[in-house]
C-alpha positions in Angstrom: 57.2 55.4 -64.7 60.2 57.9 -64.3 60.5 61.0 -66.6 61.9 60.1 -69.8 65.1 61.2 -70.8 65.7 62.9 -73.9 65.4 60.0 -76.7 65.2 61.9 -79.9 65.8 64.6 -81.6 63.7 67.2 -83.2 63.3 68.3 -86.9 62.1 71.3 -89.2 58.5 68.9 -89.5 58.6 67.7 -85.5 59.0 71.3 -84.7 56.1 72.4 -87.0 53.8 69.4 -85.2 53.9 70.4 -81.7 53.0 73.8 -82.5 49.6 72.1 -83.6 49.8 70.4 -80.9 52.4 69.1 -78.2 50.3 65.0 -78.3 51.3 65.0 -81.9 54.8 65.9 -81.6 55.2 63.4 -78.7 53.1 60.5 -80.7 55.9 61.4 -83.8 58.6 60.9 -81.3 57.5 58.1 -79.9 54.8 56.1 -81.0 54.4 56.5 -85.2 52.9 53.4 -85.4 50.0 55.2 -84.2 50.0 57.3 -87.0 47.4 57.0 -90.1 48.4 55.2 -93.0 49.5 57.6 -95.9 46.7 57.4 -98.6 47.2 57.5 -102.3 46.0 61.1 -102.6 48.9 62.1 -99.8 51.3 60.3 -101.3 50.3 62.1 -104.7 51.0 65.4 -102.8 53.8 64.3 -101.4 55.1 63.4 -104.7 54.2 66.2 -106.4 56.2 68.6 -103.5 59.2 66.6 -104.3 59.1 67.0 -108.0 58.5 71.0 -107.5 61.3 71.2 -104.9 63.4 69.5 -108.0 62.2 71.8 -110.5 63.4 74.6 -108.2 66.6 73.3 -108.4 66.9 74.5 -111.8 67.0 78.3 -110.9 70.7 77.6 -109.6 72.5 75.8 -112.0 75.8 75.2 -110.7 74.1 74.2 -107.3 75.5 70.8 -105.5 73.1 68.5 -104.2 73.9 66.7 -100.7 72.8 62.8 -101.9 73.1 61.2 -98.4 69.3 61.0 -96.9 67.7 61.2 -93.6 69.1 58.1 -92.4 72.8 59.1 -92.8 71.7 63.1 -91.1 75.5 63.2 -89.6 77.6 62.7 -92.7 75.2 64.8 -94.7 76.3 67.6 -92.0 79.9 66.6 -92.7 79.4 67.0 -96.3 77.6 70.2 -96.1 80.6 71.4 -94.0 82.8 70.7 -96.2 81.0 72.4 -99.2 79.9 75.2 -96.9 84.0 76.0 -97.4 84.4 75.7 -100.9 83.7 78.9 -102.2 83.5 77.9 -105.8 80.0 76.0 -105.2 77.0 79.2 -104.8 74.2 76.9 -103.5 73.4 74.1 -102.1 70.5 72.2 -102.0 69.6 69.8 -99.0 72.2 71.2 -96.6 72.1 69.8 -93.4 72.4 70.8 -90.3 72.4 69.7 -86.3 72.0 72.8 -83.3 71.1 71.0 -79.8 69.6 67.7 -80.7 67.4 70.2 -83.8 68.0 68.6 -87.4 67.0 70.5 -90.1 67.7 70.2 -94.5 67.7 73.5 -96.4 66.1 73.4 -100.1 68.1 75.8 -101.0 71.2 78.0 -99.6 72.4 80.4 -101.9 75.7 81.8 -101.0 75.8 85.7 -100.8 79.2 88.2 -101.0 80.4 88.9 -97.8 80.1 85.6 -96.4 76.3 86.1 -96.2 73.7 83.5 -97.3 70.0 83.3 -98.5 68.1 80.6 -97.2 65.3 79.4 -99.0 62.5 77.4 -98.2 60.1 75.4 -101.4 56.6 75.3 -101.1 54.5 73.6 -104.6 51.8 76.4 -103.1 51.4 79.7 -105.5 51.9 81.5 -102.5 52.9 82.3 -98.6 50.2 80.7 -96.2 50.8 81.6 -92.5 51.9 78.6 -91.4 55.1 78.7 -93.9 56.5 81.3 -91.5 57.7 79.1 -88.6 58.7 76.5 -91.5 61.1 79.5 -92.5 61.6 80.6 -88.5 63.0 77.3 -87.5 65.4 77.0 -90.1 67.1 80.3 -89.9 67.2 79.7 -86.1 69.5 76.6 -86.6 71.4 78.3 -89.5 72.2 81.0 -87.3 73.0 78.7 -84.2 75.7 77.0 -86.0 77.1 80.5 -86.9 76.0 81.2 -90.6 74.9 84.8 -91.6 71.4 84.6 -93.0 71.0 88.1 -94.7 67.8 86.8 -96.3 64.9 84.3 -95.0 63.0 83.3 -98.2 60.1 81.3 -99.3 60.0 80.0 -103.3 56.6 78.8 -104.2 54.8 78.9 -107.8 54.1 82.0 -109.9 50.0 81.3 -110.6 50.4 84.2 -113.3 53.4 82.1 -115.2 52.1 80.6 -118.5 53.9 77.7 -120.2 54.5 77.7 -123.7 54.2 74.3 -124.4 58.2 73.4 -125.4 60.3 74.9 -122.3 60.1 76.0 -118.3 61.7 79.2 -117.5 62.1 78.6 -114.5 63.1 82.0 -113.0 59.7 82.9 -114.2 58.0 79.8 -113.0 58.8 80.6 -109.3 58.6 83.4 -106.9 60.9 84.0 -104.1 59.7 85.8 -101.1 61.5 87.3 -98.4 60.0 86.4 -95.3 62.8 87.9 -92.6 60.9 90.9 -91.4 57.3 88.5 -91.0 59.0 86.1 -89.2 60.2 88.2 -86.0 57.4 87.9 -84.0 58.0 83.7 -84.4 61.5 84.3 -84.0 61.1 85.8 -80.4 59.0 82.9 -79.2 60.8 80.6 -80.9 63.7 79.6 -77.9 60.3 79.1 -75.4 58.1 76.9 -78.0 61.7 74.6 -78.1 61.9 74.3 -74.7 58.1 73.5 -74.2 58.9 71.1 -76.6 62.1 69.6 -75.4 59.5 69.2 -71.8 57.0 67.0 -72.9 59.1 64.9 -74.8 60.8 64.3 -71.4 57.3 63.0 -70.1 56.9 59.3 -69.6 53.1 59.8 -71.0 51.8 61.8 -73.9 50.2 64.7 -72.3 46.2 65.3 -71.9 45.1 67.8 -74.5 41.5 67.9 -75.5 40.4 67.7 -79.3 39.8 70.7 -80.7 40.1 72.8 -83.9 44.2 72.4 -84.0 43.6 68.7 -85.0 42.6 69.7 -88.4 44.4 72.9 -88.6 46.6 73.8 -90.6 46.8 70.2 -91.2 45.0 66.9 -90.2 46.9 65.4 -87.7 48.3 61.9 -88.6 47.1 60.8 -85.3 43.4 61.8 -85.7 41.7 58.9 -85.4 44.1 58.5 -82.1 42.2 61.3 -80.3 38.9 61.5 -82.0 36.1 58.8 -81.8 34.1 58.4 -84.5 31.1 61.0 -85.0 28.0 60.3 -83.9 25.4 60.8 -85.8 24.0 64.5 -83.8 27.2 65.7 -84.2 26.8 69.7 -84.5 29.4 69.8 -87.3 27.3 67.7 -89.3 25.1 71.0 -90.1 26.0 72.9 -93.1 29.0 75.5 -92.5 29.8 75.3 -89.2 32.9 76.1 -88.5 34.2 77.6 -85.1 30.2 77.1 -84.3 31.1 73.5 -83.0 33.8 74.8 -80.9 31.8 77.4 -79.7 29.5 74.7 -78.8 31.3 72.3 -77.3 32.9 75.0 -74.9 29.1 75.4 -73.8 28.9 71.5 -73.6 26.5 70.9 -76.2 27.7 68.0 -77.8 24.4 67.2 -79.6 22.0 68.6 -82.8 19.5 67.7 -80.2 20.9 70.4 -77.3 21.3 73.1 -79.4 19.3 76.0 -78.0 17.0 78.2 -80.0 19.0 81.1 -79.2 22.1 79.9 -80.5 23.1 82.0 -83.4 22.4 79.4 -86.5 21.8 81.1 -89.9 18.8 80.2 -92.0 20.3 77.1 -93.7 21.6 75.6 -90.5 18.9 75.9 -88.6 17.0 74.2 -91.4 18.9 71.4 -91.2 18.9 71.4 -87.5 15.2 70.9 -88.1 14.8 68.5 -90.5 17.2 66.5 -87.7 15.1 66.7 -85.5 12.2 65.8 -86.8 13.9 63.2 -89.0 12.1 64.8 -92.0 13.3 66.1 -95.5 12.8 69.9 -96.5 11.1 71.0 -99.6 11.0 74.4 -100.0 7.9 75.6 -101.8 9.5 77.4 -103.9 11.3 74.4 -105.8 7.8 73.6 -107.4 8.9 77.4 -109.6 12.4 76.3 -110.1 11.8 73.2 -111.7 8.8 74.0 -113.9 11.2 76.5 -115.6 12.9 73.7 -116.9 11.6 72.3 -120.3 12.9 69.3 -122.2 14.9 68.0 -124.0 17.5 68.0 -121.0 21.3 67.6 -121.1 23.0 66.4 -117.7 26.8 67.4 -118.1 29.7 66.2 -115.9 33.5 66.8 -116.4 37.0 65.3 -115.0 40.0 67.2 -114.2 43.4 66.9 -112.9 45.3 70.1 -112.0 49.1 69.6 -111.5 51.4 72.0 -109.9 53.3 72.1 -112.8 51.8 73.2 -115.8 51.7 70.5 -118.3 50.5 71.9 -122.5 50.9 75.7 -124.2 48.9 78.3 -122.6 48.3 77.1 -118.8 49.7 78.2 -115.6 50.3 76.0 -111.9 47.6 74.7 -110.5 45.3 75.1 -113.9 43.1 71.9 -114.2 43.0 69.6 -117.8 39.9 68.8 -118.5 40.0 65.0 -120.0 36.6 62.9 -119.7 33.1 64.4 -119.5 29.8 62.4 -119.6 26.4 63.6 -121.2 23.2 62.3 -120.2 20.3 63.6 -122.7 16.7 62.5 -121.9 13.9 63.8 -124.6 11.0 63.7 -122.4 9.8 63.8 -118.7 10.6 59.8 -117.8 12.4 58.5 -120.5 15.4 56.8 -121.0 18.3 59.3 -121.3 21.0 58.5 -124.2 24.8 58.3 -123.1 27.4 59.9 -124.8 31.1 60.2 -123.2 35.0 61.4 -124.2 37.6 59.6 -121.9 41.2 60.9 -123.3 43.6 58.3 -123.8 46.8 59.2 -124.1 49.5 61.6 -122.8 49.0 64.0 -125.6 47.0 67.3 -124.9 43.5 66.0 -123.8 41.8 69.6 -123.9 40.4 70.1 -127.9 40.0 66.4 -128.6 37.5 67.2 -125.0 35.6 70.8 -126.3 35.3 69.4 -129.9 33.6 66.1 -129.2 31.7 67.9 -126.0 31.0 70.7 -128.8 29.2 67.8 -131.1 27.1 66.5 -128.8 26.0 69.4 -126.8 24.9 70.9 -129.9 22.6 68.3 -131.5 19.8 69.1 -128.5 19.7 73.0 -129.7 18.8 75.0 -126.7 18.3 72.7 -124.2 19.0 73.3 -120.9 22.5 71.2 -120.0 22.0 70.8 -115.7 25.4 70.6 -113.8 26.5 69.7 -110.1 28.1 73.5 -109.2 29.5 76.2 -111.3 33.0 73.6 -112.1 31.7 72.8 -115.4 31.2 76.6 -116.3 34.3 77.4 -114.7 36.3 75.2 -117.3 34.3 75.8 -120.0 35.5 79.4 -119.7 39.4 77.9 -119.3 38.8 76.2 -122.7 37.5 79.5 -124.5 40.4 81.1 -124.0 42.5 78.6 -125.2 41.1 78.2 -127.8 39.7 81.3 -129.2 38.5 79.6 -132.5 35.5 77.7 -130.2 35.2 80.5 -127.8 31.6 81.7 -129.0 30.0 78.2 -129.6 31.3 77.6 -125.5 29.7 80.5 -124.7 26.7 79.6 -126.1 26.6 76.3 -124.0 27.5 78.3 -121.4 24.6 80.4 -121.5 22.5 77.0 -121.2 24.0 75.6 -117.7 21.3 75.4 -114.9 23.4 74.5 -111.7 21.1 71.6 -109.7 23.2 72.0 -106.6 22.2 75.8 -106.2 18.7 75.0 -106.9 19.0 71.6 -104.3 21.2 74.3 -101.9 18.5 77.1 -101.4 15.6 74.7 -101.5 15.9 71.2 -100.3 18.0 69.3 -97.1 17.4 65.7 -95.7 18.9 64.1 -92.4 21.3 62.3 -94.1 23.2 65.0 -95.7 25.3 65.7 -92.5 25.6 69.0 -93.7 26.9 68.3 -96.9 25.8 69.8 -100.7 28.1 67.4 -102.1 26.4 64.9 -104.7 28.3 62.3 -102.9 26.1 62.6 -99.6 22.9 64.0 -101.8 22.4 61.3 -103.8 21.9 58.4 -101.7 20.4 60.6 -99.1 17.5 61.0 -102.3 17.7 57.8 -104.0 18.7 55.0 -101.5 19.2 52.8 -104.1 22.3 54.8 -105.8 25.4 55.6 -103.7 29.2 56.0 -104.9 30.2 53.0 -102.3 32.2 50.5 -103.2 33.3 52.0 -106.8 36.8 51.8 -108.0 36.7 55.5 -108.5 34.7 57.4 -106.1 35.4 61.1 -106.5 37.4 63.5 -108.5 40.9 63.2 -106.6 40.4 59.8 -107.1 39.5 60.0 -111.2 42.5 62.3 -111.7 45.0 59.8 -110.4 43.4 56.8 -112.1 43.6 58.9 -115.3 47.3 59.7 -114.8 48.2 55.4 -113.9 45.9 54.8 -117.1 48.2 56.9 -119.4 51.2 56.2 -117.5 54.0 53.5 -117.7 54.2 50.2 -116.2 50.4 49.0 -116.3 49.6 45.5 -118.1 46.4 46.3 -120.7 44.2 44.3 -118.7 44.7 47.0 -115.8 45.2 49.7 -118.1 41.2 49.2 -119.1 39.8 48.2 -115.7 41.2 51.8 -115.1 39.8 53.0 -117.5 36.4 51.2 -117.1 36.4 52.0 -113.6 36.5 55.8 -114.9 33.8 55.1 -117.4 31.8 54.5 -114.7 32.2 56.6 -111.8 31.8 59.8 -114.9 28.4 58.5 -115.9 27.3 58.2 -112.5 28.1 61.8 -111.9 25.5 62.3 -114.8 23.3 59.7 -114.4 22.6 60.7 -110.5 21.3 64.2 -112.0 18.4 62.5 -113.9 17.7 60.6 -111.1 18.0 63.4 -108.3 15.8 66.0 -110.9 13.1 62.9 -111.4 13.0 62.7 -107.5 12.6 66.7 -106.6 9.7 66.1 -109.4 8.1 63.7 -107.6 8.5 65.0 -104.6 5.2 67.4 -105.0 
């Protein structure tokens, strides 16, 4: 096959993908159909980016908007031109712009005295992350090709200390803007030679050869993973807790297998514990477990919560990114063996889920005294503390239930591992790992991601009421198992001596 010719163009996004890798870009360019489908949780991101990029918006007024989309790049460019000259307008949002084949649209570009201009680039994160900078880089390169002055190279992203007051964004407040000009240099310099790398392969008539590796996951999962990457299999060295760059590190060695690994590799205690119990296809008890659990008494509470955490704060008193507590499930079991009762809040409404949550939490919690309440991680104690400080008036009653968490995954953590946790804590792989005959397969609503976006179609628009309670059934249950699986996982790690 002859070398191709150059068929497409490059973008802000095609750019940013062949500096993961050069297979990706190409695969963009050339073969998308390749790519992963976009999940709901991605698209949920992706949504959520666009409505913070909108909300930034609102921090220039009297900006114009350039309406014509991807499809119609050329007479967006026109357009931009043309506004570009009328010096009544002082920003512009979604300016486009062509430089050698290199599209690119600006958030926002702020016109400056002195014919000068601020580009600015909108992120929905609460702050710079390194791979923003050749985001900015690429931009201002293309700006400056097509002969604008870019005094200032800027990156607007959420203000994590902003608190909303429940009525009205102020949105100068609600956003930071960075100046990024001086970080950027280095990416700058290298910039012309990472085009023309680029420009290169996507004159090959094949994708090139590049080996899997760390950059398929970092910064970002590649669409085209699955492309690249087989399946697992089951001695995989990254299925041992933590590993990291250790798997790299292995790989380069050509130990591809749990199995290979020798004793002098550098493992810490926990994942050579695991390497272990692999081994020997055997579960780990640690001895000191039997000490743990006999400090426990009953009654016992088993306590799990549901959150969503939107970029954009959503009630008075919380900043981005805070999470909104709005179902939690008790499980409270009298004796050793017996039937725990079920009690559960499930907000239904748009309103503000987060008293109607503490005060019926509040009522249950408190009929069973002192008993211990057992969570999955320190999440539920983390929110617990949100919720004191918002409301001050329950602040010491939370602290006293506080004070009564025992965290099961710290004690399961330090002192127990089976084969079948591929190197995952998580209750998801822990629980059926334990107890074969409980797993979160096949439920409508399998993890928390998943429970927050049920819970925002359930008090949203546009669902009949015969979906609006299989959603919220399907939350009902997935809640109670989170609870539920503690009983069962604490009856097990009794049995177990």
């Amino acid at each position: 096959m002859t070398t191709k010719q150059r068929t497409t163009n490059l973008s802000k996004s095609k750019y940013l993908a062949g500096l993961q890798c050069l297979k990706r870009l190409y695969l963009q360019c050339y073969q998308p159909e390749l790519a992963g489908e976009v999940d709901e949780q991605q698209q949920a991101l992706f949504d959520q980016g666009t409505e913070v990029g909108l909300f930034a918006q609102r921090v220039f007024p009297s900006g114009v908007v350039l309406r014509e989309d991807y499809r119609h790049h050329r007479e967006a460019v026109s357009r931009t031109r043309q506004l570009i000259g009328d010096r009544s307008i002082p920003a512009l949002f979604e300016a486009a712009f062509t430089f050698e084949d290199i599209y690119i649209r600006v958030d926002i570009l702020e016109r400056l005295p002195g014919n000068r201009w601020r580009m600015i680039e909108v992120k929905s994160s609460t702050g710079v992350k390194g791979y923003h900078l050749p985001d900015v880089a690429i931009q201002k390169y293309v700006l400056e090709q097509c002969g604008l002055t870019v005094s200032h190279a800027c990156l607007m992203h959420l203000n994590r200390d902003y608190v909303y007051d429940g009525k009205h964004y102020q949105y100068d407040k609600l956003f930071t803007i960075e100046d990024l000009k001086e970080e950027i240099e280095d990416i700058e310099q290298a910039l012309p030679e990472h085009l023309a790398q680029q420009w290169e392969t996507l004159k090959r008539a094949h994708p090139p050869e590049i080996e899997p590796g760390v950059h398929c996951s970092d910064p970002f999962t590649c669409d085209f993973f699955d492309v690249c990457n087989a399946p697992f299999p089951e001695d995989w060295p990254g299925y041992l807790p933590r590993m990291g760059g250790k798997v790299e590190d292995l790989r380069e060695m050509g130990i591809t297998s749990i199995h290979d690994i020798p004793d002098d590799f550098p493992l810490s205690a926990s994942q050579r514990r695991a390497r272990d119990c692999f081994t020997r296809n055997k579960p780990y008890y640690d001895d000191n477990l039997t000490a743990e659990l006999h400090a426990l008494e009953h009654p016992l509470c088993f306590m799990d919560f549901e959150t969503l955490f939107p970029a954009l704060p959503r009630y008075k008193g919380m900043r981005p990114y805070d999470h909104i507590p709005f179902q939690w499930s008790v499980h409270a079991q009298k004796t050793p063996g017996s039937e725990p009762e079920h009690y559960e809040f499930l907000h239904h409404d748009t309103t503000d889920p987060r008293e109607p949550f503490i005060t019926s939490l509040l009522s249950v919690l408190e009929k069973y005294d002192t008993a211990p309440i057992l969570v999955y991680s320190s999440f539920e104690s983390t929110r617990l503390n949100d919720l004191s400080h918002w409301f001050p008036q329950y602040a010491k009653r939370i602290a006293q239930v506080r004070e009564r968490l025992w965290d099961l995954l710290a004690v399961i953590r330090t002192n127990v591992y089976h084969p079948r946790f591929s190197g995952s804590f998580s209750i998801k792989y822990v629980l059926p790992a334990l107890i074969p005959d409980m797993s979160y397969e096949n439920m409508e609503v399998a993890d928390g991601t998943a429970a927050g976006l049920a819970y925002e179609r359930m008090i949203g628009e546009g669902l009949e009421a015969s979906e609006r309670e299989k959603v919220r059934q399907s939350l009902l249950d997935y809640c109670r198992q989170d609870s539920l699986a503690m009983v069962r996982l604490l009856e097990h790690l009794f049995s177990a001596f």
